[in-house]
C-alpha positions in Angstrom: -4.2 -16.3 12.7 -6.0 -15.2 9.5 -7.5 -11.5 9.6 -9.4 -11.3 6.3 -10.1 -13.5 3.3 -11.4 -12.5 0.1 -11.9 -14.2 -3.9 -13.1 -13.2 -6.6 -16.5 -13.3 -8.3 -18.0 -12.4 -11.6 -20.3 -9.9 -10.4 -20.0 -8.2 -6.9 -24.0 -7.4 -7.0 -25.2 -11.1 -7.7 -22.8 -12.0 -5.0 -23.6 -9.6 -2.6 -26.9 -10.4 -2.7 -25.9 -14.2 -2.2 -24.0 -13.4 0.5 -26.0 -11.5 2.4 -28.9 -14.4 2.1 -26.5 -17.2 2.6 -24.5 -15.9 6.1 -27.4 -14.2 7.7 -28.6 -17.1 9.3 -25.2 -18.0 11.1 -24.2 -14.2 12.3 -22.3 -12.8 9.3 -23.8 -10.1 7.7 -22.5 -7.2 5.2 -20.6 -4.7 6.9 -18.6 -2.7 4.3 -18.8 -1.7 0.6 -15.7 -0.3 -1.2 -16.7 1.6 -4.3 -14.7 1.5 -7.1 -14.6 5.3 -6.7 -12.9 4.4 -3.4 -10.6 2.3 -4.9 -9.3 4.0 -7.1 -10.5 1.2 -10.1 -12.9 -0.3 -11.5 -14.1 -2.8 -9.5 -16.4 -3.1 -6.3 -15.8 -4.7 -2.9 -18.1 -6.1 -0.3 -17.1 -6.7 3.6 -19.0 -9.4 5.6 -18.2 -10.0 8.7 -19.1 -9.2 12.6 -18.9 -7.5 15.3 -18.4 -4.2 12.9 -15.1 -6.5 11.3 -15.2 -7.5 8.0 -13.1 -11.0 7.2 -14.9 -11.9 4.2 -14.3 -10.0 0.8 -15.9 -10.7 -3.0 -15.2 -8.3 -5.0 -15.2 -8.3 -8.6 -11.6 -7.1 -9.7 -9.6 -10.5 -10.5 -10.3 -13.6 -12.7 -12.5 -15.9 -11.4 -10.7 -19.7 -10.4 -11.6 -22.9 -10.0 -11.6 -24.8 -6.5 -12.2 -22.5 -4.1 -13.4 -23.5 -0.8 -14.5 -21.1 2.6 -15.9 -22.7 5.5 -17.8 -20.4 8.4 -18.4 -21.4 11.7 -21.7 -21.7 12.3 -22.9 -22.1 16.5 -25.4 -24.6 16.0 -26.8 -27.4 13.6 -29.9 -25.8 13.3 -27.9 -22.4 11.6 -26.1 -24.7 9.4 -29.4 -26.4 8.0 -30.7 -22.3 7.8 -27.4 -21.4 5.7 -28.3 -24.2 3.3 -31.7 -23.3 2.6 -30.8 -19.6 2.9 -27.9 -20.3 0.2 -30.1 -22.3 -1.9 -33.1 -19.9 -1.9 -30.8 -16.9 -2.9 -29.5 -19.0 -6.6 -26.5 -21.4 -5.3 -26.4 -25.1 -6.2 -26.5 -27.9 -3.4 -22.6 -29.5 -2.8 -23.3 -31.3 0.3 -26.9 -31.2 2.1 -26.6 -30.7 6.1 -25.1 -33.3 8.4 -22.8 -35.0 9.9 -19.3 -35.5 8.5 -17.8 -38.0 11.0 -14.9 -38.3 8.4 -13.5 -34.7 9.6 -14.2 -35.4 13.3 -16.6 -36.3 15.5 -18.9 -33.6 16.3 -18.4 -32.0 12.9 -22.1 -31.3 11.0 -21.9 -28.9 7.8 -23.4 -27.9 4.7 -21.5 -27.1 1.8 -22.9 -24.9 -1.5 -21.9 -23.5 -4.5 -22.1 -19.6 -4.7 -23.4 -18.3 -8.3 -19.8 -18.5 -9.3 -19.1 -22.2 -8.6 -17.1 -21.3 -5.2 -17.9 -24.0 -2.7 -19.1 -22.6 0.6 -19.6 -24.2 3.2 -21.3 -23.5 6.9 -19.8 -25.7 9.9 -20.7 -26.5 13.5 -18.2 -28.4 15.7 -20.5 -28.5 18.6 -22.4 -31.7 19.5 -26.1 -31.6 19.0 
């Protein structure tokens, strides 16, 4: 069982703000911030998460990789389709418009974007219509 995940981003601000627009529609919203005063560096943290738990960290202290991939659960195909427009509104890049994806089973319907750092994100709903 995975507690938290977390990557790193160019610039915890522009992500923020990405990720607050992006997960909003399916449940996950910001829950922490870590200053880098809190830290005890130089580099800032943001929490999303639920429920007052935070299992999804960007923060702005590490290089920045190549093929990184998160998907969220998202309970219906309607909040996926919001994620997407969401994500695209708030600056990412399209990587997959909303649908089904019979290839990775058969009730799976996702949406998959790019964050402002080229991170592929995707939002997922393994319910049937």
């Amino acid at each position: 069982m995975i507690d938290h995940v977390g990557f790193p981003v160019a610039d915890a601000e522009r992500s923020r703000l990405f990720y607050e627009a992006a997960l909003t529609p399916i449940g996950i919203t910001l829950i922490m911030t870590v200053t880098p005063e809190q830290a005890g560096g130089d580099a800032t943290h943001h929490g999303f998460g639920s429920e007052g738990k935070a299992f999804f960290w960007v923060g702005d202290d590490e290089k920045v990789g190549k093929g990184t991939h998160i998907a969220f659960a998202a309970p219906t195909h309607a909040a996926v389709d919001a994620f997407h427009a969401a994500a695209l509104k708030a600056g990412g890049k399209d990587n997959g418009a909303p649908g089904p994806r019979p290839h990775y089973g058969p009730a799976y319907y996702g949406a998959f974007v790019y964050d402002p750092d080229g991170n592929n994100v995707e939002a997922v709903c393994r319910s049937p219509a």
